[in-house]
Residue frames as qw, qx, qy, qz and C-alpha x, y, z in Angstrom:
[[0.035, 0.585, 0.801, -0.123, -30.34, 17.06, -111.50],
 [0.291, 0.321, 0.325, 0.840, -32.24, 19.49, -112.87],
 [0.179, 0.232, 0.254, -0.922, -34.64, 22.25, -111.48],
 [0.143, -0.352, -0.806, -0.454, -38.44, 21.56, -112.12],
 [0.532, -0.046, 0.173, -0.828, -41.94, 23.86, -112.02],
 [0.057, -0.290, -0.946, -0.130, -44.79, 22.16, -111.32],
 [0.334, -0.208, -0.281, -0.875, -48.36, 23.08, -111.51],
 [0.188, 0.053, 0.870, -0.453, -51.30, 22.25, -109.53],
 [0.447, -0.086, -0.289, -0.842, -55.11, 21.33, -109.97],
 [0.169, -0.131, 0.831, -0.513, -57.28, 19.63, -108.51],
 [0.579, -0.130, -0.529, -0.607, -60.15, 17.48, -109.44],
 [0.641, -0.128, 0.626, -0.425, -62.74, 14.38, -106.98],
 [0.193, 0.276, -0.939, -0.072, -62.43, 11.30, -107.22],
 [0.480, -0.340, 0.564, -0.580, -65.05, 8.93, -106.47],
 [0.255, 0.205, -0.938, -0.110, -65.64, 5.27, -105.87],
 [0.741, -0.378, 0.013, -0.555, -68.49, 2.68, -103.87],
 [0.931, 0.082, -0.356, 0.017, -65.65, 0.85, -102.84],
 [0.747, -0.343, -0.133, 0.554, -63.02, 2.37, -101.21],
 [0.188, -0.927, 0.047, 0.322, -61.30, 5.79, -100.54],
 [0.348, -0.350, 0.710, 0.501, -57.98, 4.10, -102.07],
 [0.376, 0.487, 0.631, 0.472, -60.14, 3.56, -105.27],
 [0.326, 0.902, 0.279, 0.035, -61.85, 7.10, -105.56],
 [0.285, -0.744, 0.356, 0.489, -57.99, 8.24, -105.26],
 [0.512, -0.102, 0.708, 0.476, -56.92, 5.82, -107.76],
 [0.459, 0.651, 0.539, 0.275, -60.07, 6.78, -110.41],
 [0.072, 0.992, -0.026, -0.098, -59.48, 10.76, -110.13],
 [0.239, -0.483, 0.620, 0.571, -55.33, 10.00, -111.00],
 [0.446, 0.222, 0.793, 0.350, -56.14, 7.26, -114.21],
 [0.312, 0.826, 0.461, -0.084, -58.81, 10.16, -115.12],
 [0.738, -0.544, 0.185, 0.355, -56.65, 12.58, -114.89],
 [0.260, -0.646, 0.457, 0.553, -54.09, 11.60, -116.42],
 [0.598, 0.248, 0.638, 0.417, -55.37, 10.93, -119.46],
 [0.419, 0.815, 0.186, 0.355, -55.55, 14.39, -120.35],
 [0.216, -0.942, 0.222, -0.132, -52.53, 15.36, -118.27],
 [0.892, 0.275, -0.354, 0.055, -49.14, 14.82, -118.85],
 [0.315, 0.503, -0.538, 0.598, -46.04, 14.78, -116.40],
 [0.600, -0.677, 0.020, -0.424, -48.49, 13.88, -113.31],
 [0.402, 0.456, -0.680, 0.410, -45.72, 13.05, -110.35],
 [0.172, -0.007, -0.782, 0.600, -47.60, 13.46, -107.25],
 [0.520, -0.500, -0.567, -0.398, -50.89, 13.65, -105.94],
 [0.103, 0.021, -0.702, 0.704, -51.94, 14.77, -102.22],
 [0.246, -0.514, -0.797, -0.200, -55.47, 13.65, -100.71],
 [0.060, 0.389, -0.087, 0.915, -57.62, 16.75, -99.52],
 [0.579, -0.113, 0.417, -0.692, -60.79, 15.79, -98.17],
 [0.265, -0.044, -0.832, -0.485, -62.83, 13.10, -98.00],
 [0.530, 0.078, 0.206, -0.819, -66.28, 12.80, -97.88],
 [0.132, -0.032, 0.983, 0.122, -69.27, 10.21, -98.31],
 [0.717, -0.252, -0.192, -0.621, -73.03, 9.12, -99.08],
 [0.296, -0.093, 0.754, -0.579, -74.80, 7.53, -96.70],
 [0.559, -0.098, -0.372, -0.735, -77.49, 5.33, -97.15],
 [0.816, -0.335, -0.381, -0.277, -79.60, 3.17, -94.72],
 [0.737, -0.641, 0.212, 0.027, -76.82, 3.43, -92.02],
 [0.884, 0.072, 0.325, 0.328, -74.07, 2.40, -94.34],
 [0.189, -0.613, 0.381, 0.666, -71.22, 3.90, -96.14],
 [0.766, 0.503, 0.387, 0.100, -72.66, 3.83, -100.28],
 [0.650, 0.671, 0.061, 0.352, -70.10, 6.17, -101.74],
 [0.485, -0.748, -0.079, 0.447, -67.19, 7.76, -101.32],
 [0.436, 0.796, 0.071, 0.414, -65.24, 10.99, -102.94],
 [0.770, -0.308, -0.072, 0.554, -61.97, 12.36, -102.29],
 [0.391, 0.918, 0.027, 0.062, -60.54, 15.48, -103.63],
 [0.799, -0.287, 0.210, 0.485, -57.05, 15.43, -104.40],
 [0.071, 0.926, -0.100, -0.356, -54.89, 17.88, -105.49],
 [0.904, 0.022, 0.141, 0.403, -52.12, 16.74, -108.36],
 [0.111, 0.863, -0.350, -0.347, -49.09, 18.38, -109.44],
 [0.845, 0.342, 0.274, 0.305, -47.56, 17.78, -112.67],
 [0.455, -0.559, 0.132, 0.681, -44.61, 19.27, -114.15],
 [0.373, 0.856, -0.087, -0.347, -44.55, 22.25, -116.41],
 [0.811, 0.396, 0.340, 0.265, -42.86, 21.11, -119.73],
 [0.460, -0.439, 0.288, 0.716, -39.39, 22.93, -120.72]]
């Protein structure tokens, strides 16, 4: 096994459905201009409100991907 850098960055995610979606849209986003993405750790999340209700939510997540040999 071999020894691997990895790199971080960090981008938000959000969704009006579900925390687990605004995680899922900020990887799929992502990684379409990032390649090697391995892991992925939720930072915050946060929401809108409206009328008493939960109307959005955003996550910020932090990924690391690995640095290309």
């Amino acid at each position: 096994m071999s020894n691997h850098v990895y790199r971080l960055t960090e981008v938000v995610g959000s969704s009006p459905t579900s925390v687990d979606d605004a995680i899922r849209t900020a990887i799929r986003k992502a990684a379409q201009t990032v390649r090697n993405i391995e892991w992925f750790e939720a930072q915050e999340v946060r929401g809108q409100v409206v009328d008493g209700d939960v109307a959005y939510y955003q996550v910020r997540v932090k990924i690391g991907f690995r640095v290309e040999d």
